[in-house]
N, C-alpha and C positions, 0 to 999 in steps of 0.2 A: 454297334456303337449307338448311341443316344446322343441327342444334342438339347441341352434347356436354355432358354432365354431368359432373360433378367429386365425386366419392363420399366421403363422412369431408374435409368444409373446410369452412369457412363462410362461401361465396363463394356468389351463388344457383344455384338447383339445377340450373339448365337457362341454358346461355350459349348467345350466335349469334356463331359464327365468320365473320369479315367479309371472308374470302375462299377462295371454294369452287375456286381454281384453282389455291393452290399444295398443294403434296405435304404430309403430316404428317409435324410433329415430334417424334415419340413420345417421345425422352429430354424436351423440351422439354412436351411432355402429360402426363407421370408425374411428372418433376423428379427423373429417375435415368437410367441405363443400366440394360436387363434383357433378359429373350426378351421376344419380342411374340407375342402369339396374337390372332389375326380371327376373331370371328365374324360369316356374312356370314347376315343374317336371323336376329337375334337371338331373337324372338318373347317370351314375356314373362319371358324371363332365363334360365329355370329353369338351364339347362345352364350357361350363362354363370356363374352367380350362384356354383353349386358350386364350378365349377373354379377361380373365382380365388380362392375359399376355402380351396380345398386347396393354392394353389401360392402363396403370399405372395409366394416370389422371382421371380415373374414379372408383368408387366403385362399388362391384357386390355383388348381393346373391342372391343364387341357394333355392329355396323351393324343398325337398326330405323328403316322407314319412318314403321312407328304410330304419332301423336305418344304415344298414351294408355300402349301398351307400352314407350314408351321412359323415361316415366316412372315405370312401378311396375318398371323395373331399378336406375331411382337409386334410388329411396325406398329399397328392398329391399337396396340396397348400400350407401347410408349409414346404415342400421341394424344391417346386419354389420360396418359401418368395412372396408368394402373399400376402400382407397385404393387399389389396383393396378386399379382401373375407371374404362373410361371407357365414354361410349355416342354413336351420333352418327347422325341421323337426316339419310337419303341412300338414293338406291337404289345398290344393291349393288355391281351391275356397274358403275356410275359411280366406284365407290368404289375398287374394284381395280383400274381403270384407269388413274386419273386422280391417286388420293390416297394412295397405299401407296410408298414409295421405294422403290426396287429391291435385293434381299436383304436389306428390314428385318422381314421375318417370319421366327418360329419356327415358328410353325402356321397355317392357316388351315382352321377350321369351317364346312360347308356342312352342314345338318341342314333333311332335309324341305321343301327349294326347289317351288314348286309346279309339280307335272308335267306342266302342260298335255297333258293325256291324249290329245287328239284329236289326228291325224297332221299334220294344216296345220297349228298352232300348236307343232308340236316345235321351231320355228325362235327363238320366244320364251324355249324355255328357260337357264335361265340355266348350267347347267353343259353345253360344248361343246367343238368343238376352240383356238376362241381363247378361250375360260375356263381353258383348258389354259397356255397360250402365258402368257396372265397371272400366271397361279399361279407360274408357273416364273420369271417376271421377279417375283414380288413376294417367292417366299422365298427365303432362304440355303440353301447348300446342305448340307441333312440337314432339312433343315423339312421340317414332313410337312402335307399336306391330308386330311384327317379328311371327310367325306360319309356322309350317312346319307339313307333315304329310305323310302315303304314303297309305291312303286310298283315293280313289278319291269322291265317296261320300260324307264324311266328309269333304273334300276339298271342294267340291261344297256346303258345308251346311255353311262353316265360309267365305266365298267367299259373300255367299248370307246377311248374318246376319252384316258383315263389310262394305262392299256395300253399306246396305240398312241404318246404322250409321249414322245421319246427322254432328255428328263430326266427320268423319275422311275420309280421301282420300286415295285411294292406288297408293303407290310410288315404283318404282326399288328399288330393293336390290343392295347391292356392291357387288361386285366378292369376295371383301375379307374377307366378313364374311359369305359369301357361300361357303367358302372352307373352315371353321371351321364347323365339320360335329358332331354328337350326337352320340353315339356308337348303337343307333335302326339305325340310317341313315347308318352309314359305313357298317353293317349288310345287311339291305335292297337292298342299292346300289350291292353289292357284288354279290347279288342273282340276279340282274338283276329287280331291283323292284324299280322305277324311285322317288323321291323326288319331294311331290307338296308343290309350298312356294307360302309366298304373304307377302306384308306389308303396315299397314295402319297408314297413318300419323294423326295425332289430330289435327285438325284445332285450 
């Protein structure tokens, strides 16, 4: 079961969607036409919460397992009257396989996925070569996948599998949305534990 929040309505805060096997209707979830940006592990917004801040003309949702984090992303956005959010509690990979329509994203956010560190469980993680294959069926083309992480392994392993993506290129980030930080990144950084990013455009 998945649960989405509706940000700035006065509908309640947390609905259950009564079918987890059709595709989303994003103009139908917003009640517009926009760009779409995904974020997949939303964790308790921070990054989320800015960006839709900053982009009103655009629509956003955070995918979050936690029920608890997916609650202080609504609270936190119907206190900034973000109505360009949404949030929806689901695992990730389920979520871009199954629930994203094909070339309906403009972005999609992967920040700090956890890096099952040990070499048997690299099989778990969630960015690979068919997280590749996904990406490239979920956005349009010039949509970019945005990744951030602060293991460096992992880094060199989505480095490798996006690279090796015959649709997609890696492009500069903007300073501006490198300073909207995830609350694992503000932690990390704080400790002295460096932030590895990249991003790759869809041909």
């Amino acid at each position: 079961m998945d649960t989405a929040s509706t940000a700035a309505t006065q509908e309640p805060t947390l609905r259950v969607r009564a079918d987890i096997l059709r595709r989303l209707d994003f103009p139908a979830l917003f009640g517009r036409r926009a760009p779409v940006e995904l974020e997949l592990g939303a964790g308790d917004g921070s990054f989320l919460l800015a960006h839709a801040a900053a982009h009103p003309e655009r629509d956003f949702m955070g995918v979050e397992r936690l029920l608890g984090r997916l609650r202080k992303i609504d609270r936190k956005g119907r206190r900034r009257g973000l109505a360009n959010l949404r949030a929806l509690r689901l695992e990730a990979g389920y979520v871009l396989e199954w629930m994203i329509r094909p070339g309906s994203l403009d972005a999609l956010h992967v920040y700090f996925p956890d890096p099952w560190p040990k070499r048997r469980h690299w099989k778990r993680r969630l960015v690979n070569p068919r997280f590749v294959e996904l990406a490239s069926l979920a956005l349009a083309p010039g949509g970019v996948a945005y990744l951030r992480t602060d293991d460096e392994p992992y880094f060199a392993q989505m480095t490798v599998v996006f690279d090796g993506g015959a649709d997609f290129e890696r492009i500069a980030e903007t300073a501006g949305l490198l300073d909207r930080r995830t609350d694992f990144e503000t932690d990390f950084n704080s400790r002295g534990i460096p932030t590895r990013h990249g991003a790759w455009r869809r041909r």
